[in-house]
C-alpha positions as CSV (number, residue, x, y, z in Angstrom):
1,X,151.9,-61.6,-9.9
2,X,150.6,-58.2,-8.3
3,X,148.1,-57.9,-6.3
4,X,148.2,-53.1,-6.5
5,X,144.9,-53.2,-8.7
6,X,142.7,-51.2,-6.9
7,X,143.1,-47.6,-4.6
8,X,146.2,-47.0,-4.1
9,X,147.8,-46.4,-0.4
10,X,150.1,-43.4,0.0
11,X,152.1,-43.8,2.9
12,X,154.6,-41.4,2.7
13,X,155.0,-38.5,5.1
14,X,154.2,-35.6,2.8
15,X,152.2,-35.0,0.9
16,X,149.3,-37.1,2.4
17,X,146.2,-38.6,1.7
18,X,143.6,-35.7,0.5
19,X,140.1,-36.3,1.7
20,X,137.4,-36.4,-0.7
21,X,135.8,-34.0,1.3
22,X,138.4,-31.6,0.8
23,X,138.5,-32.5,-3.1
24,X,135.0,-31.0,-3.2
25,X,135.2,-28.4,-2.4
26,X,138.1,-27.4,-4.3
27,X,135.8,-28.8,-7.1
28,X,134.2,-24.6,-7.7
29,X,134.1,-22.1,-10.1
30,X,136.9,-19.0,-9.0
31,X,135.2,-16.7,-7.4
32,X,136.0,-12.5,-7.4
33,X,139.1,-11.9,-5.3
34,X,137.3,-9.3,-3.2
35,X,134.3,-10.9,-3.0
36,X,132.4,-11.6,0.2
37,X,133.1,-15.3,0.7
38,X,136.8,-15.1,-0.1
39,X,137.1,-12.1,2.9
40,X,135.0,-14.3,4.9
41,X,137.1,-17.5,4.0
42,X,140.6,-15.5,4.9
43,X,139.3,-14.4,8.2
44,X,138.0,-17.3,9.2
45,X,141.0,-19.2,8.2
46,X,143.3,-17.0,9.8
47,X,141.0,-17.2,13.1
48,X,141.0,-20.9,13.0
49,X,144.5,-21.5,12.6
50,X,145.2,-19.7,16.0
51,X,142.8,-22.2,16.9
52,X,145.4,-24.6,15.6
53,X,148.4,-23.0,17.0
54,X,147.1,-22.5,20.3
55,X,147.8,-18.8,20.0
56,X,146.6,-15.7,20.6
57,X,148.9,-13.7,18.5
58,X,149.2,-13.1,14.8
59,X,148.4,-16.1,12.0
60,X,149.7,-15.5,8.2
61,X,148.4,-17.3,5.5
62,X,150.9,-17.9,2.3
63,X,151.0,-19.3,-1.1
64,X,153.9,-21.1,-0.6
65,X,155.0,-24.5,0.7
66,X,156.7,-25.4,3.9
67,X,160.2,-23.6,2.4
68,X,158.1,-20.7,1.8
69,X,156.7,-20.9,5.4
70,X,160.7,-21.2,6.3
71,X,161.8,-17.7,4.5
72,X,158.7,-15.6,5.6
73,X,159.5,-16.7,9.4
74,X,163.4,-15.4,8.8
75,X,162.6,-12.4,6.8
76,X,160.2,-11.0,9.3
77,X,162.2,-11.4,12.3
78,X,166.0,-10.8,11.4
79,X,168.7,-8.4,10.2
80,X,171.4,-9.5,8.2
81,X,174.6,-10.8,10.2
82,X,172.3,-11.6,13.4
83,X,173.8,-14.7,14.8
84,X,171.0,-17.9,14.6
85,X,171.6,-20.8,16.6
86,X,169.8,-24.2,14.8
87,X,169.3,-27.4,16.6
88,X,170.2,-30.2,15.0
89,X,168.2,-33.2,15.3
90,X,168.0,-34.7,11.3
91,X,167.5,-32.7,8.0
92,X,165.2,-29.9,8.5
93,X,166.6,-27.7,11.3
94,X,169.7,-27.7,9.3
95,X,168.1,-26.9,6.2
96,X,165.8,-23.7,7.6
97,X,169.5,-22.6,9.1
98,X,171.0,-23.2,5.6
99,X,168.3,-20.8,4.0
100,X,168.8,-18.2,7.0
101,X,173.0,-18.3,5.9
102,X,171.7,-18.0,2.0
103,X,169.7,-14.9,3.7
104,X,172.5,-13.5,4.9
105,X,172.2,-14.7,9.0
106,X,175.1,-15.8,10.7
107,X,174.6,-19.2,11.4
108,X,175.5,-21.7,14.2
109,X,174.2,-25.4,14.8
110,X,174.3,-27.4,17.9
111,X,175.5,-30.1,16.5
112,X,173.4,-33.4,17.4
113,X,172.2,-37.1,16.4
114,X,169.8,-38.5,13.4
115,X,168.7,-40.4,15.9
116,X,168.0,-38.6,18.9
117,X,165.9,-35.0,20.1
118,X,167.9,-31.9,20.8
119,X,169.6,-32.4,24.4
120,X,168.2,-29.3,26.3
121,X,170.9,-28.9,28.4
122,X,173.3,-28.3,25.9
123,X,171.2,-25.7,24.2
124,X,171.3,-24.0,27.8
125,X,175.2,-24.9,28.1
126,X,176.5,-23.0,24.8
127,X,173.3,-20.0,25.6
128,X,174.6,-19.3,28.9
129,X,178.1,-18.6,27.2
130,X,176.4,-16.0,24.9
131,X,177.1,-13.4,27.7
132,X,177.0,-10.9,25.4
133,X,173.1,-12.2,24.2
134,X,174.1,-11.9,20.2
135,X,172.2,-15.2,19.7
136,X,169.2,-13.6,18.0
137,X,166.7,-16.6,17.4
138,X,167.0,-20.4,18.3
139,X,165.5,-22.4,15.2
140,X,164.2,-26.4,15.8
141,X,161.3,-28.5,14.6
142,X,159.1,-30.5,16.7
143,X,159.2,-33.2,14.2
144,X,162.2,-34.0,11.8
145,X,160.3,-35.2,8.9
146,X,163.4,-37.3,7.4
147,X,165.0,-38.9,11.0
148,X,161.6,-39.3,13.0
149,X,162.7,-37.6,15.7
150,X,159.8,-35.5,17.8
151,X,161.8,-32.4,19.9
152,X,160.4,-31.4,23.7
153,X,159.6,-28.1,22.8
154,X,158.7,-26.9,26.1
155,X,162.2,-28.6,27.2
156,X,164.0,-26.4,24.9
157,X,162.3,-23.4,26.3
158,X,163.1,-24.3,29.5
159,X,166.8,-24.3,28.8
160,X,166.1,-20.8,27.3
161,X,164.7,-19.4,29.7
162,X,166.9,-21.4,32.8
163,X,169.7,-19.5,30.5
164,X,167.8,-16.5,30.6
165,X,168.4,-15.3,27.1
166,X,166.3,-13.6,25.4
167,X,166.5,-15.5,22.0
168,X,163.4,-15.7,19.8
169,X,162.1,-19.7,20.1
170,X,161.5,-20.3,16.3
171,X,159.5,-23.6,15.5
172,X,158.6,-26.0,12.8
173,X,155.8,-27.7,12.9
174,X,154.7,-29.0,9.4
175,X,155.3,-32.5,10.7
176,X,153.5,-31.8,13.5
177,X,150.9,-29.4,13.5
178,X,147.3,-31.4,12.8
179,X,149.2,-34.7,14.4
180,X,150.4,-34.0,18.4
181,X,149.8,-31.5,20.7
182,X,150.9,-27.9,19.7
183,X,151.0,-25.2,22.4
184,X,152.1,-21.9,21.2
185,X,151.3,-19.7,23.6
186,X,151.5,-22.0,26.8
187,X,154.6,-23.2,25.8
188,X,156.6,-19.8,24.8
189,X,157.2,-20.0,21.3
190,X,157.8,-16.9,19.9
191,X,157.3,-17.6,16.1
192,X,156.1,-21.0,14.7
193,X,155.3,-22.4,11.1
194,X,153.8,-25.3,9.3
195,X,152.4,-26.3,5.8
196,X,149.3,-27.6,4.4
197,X,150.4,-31.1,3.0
198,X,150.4,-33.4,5.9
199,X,148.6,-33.1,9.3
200,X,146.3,-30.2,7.4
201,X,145.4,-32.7,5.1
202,X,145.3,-30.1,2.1
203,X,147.3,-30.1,-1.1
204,X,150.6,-28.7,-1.4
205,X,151.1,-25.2,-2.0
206,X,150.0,-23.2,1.5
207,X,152.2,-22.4,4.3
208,X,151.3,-20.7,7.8
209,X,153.6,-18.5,10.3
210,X,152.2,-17.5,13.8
211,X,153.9,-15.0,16.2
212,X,153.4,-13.4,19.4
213,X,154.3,-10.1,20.3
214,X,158.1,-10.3,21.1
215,X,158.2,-11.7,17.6
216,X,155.9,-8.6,16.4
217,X,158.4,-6.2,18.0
218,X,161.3,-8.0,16.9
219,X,159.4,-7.3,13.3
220,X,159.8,-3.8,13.8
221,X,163.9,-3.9,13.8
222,X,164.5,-6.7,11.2
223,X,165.9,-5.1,8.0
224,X,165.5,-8.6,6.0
225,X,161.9,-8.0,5.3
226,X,160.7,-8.3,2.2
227,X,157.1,-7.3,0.2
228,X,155.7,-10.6,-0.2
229,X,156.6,-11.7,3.5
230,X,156.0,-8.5,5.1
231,X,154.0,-8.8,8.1
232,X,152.9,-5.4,8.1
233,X,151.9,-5.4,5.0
234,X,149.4,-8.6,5.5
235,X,148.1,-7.2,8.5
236,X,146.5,-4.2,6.4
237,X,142.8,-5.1,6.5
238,X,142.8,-4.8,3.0
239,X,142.2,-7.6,1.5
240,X,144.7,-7.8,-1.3
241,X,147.8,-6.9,1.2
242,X,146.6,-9.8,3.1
243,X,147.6,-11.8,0.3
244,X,150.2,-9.8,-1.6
245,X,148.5,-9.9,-4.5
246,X,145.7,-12.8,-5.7
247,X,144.4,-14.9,-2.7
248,X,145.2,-19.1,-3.4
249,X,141.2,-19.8,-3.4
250,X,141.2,-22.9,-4.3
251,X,143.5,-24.5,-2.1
252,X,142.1,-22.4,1.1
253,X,138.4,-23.3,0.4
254,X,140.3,-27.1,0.4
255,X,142.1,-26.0,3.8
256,X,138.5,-24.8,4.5
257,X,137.0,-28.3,5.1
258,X,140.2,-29.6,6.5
259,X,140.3,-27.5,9.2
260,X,136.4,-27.9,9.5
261,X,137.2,-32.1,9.6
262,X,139.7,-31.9,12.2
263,X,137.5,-29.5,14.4
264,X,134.8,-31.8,14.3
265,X,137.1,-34.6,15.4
266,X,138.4,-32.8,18.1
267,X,142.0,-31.8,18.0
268,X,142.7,-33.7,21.1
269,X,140.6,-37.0,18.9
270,X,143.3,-35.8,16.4
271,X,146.7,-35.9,18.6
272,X,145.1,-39.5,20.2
273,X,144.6,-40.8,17.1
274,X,147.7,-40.2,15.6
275,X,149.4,-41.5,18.6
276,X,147.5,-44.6,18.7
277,X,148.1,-45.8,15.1
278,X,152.0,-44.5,15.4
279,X,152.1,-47.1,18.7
280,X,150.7,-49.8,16.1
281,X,153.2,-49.4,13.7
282,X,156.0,-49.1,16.3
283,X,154.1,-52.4,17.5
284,X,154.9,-54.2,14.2
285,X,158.6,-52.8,13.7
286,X,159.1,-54.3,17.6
287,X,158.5,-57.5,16.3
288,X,159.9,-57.5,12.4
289,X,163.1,-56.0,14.2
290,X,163.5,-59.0,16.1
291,X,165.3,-60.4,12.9
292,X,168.2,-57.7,13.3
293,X,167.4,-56.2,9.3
294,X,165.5,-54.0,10.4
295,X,166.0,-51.3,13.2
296,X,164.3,-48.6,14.9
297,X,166.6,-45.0,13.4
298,X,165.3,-43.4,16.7
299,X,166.8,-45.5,19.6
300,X,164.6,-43.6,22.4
301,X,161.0,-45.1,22.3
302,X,160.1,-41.4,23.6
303,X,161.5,-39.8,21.2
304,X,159.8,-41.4,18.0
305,X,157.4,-39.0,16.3
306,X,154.1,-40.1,16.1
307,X,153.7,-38.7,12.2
308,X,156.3,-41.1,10.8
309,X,158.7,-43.9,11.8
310,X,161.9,-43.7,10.1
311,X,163.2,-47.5,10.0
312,X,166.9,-48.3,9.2
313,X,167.6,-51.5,6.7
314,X,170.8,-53.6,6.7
315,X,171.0,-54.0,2.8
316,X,169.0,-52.2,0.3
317,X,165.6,-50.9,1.5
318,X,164.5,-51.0,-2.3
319,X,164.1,-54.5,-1.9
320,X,160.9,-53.7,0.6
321,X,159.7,-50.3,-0.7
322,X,159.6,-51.3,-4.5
323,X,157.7,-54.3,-3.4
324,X,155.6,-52.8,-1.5
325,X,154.9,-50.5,-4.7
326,X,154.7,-52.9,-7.3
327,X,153.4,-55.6,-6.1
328,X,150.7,-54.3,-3.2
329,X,150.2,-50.7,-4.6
330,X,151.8,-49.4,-0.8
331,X,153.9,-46.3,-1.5
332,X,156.2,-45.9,1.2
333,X,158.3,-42.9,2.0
334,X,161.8,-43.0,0.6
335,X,164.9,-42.2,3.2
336,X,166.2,-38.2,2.8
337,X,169.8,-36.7,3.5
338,X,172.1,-39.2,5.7
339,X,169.8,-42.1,5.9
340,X,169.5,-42.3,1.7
341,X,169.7,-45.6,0.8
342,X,169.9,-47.1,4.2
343,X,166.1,-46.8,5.5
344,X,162.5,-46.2,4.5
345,X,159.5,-44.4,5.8
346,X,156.3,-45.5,7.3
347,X,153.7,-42.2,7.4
348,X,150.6,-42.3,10.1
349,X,149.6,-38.6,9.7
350,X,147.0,-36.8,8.2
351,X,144.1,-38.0,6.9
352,X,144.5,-41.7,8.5
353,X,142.3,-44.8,10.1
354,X,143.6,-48.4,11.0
355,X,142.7,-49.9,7.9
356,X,145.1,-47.7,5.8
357,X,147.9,-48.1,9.0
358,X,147.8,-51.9,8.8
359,X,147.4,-51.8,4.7
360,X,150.7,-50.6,5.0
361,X,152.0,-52.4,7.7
362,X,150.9,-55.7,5.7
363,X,152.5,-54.6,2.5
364,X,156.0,-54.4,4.7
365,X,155.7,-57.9,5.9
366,X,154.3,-59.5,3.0
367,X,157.5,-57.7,1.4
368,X,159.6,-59.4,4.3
369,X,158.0,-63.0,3.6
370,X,158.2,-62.5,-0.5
371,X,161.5,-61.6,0.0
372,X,163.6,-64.1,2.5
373,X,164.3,-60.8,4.9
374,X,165.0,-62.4,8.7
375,X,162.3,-60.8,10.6
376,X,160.4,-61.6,13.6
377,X,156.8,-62.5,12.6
378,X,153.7,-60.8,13.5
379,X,154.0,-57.9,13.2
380,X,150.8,-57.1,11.7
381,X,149.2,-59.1,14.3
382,X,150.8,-57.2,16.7
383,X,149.8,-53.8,15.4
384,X,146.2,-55.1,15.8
385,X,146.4,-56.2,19.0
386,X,147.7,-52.8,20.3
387,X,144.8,-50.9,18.5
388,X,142.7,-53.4,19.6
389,X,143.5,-52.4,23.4
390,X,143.5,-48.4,22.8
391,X,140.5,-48.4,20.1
392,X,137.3,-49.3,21.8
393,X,133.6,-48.8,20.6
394,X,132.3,-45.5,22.7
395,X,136.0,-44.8,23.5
């Protein structure tokens, strides 16, 4: 018996749940490249994502996804055999350092835990042993999408700076842009990227690169540049170099009404939000992991993103996540690199309320009761009660 008839849930952490007001206004004819509303709609997308950064430096708009955002952040800022230092802290630091080596960047990680954030003081440690400063760039995420690990970005520029190198700080933040406070400027990041699928709240298929002036005049020197990257090149106020080429309309009048959604919130609404419905699920998992099946992947309750909690299964987490498919219509996010096989995904991000958070949460559970999976009960109930205390009418 299956009770899925009906909407389904998507709770995986990328790509999200699309809101219907950003589906509209996709729904439009194509419009003349040059035309007055597509110049209007690049600058003021461009504008509103320093906004979104927190920056006052340069925003760049691409048809790409988050990879895309990965190789336009490298190409624009490096020279082939510049030494890279990545911080590993899951899948995705590694894998931006893996595309810098397939670049042709030297590259070195700091090796670290699935389940824990980059240790600052060993990023200072091994920088203050580059006497000779041929660390060019430092590359880390704020949020590894795959371990659920959120990084202390302004942590890890402390140890730069207590170092005093002068390594570019190089951020991800397609987990986490749209979903906890970002601070470009305020916290010295020198170039940062994200994507449009998850906090954004926009299909797949834009990424965005910010970058202050060290990383402008680092721009200058890099000899990995490349036309459809090229910063220069998009800065021409021509509209065409802007985009190298056709502008994605479509998806940035979509992007359009996201942005305008999330403004109208509030971004601090946002980042509250999102932290309030990540503390109901980590409310529920307190409680199921009282069982010993299920465990938390990130052992630090500090350190658990509040986009997505990564939970480790003794056994085969297909037993939960195709019931929670099949049977309540609940798609949960699958486990990536290491954890494969051995944990699933709960997304909160994006376009997100409490009834879609404890749709989820009650597909887990019923999957836990349907099942025979020791667990501790109430979780759901649990989840409730801690919205309950943080959600309030005129709060």
């Amino acid at each position: 018996m299956s009770v899925a008839n009906g909407r389904a849930l998507l709770a995986i952490p990328g790509p999200t749940n699309i809101p219907d007001r950003v589906l509209q206004a996709m729904m439009r004819p194509a419009e003349e490249l040059a035309s007055k509303t597509v110049v209007d709609l690049t600058e003021t997308l461009l504008a509103d994502l320093k906004a979104v950064f927190r920056t006052k430096g340069e925003t760049f708009l691409y048809a790409a996804n988050g990879h895309g955002g990965w190789e336009a952040s490298l190409t624009n800022v490096l020279s082939r055999g510049d030494k890279i230092l990545v911080l590993a802290s899951g899948r995705f630091a590694i894998g931006w350092g893996e595309m810098a080596r397939f670049m042709g960047a030297d590259v070195e990680v700091l090796a670290g835990s699935w389940r824990a954030a980059v240790d600052p003081a060993a990023l200072e440690e091994r920088l203050r042993r580059d006497e000779r400063h041929e660390i060019r760039a430092v590359l880390t995420v704020q949020i590894d999408t795959a371990s659920g690990v959120v990084n202390d970005i302004p942590a890890i520029r402390k140890a730069i700076d207590d170092a005093s190198h002068p390594a570019l700080l190089m951020v991800d933040g397609v987990a986490s842009l749209g979903c906890m406070p970002f601070e470009m400027d305020a916290w010295g990041v020198d170039v940062a990227m994200s994507a449009s699928q998850k906090g954004l709240m926009t299909p797949p298929g834009l990424a965005f690169v910010a970058a202050n002036e060290k990383a402008l005049n680092a721009h200058q020197q890099a000899t990995m540049r490349t036309s459809y990257w090229d910063w220069t090149s998009r800065m021409n106020p021509l509209l065409y170099m802007k985009h190298c080429g056709t502008p994605p309309e479509h998806l940035m009048f979509g992007l359009r009404a996201a942005i305008d959604m999330l403004f109208e919130e509030g971004l601090e609404a946002v980042w509250q939000r999102h932290s309030l419905l990540a503390g109901a699920t980590q409310a529920a998992m307190s409680k199921w992991a009282e069982g010993q099946v299920l465990t938390y992947n990130v052992v630090e309750p500090s350190q658990r993103a509040p986009s997505v909690t990564t939970i480790l299964v003794q056994g085969d987490p297909a037993v939960i996540t195709d019931y929670a498919r099949k049977v309540c219509g609940v798609t949960l996010g699958l486990a990536i690199g290491d954890l494969t096989g051995k944990a699933f995904r709960i997304a909160h991000m994006g376009h997100v309320n409490a009834p879609m958070v404890l749709g989820s949460l009650g597909a887990v559970e019923m999957a836990l009761q349907a099942q025979n999976i020791p667990h501790g009960g109430g979780g759901v109930a649990a989840a409730i009660a801690h919205l309950s205390h943080g959600a309030r009418m005129g709060a």
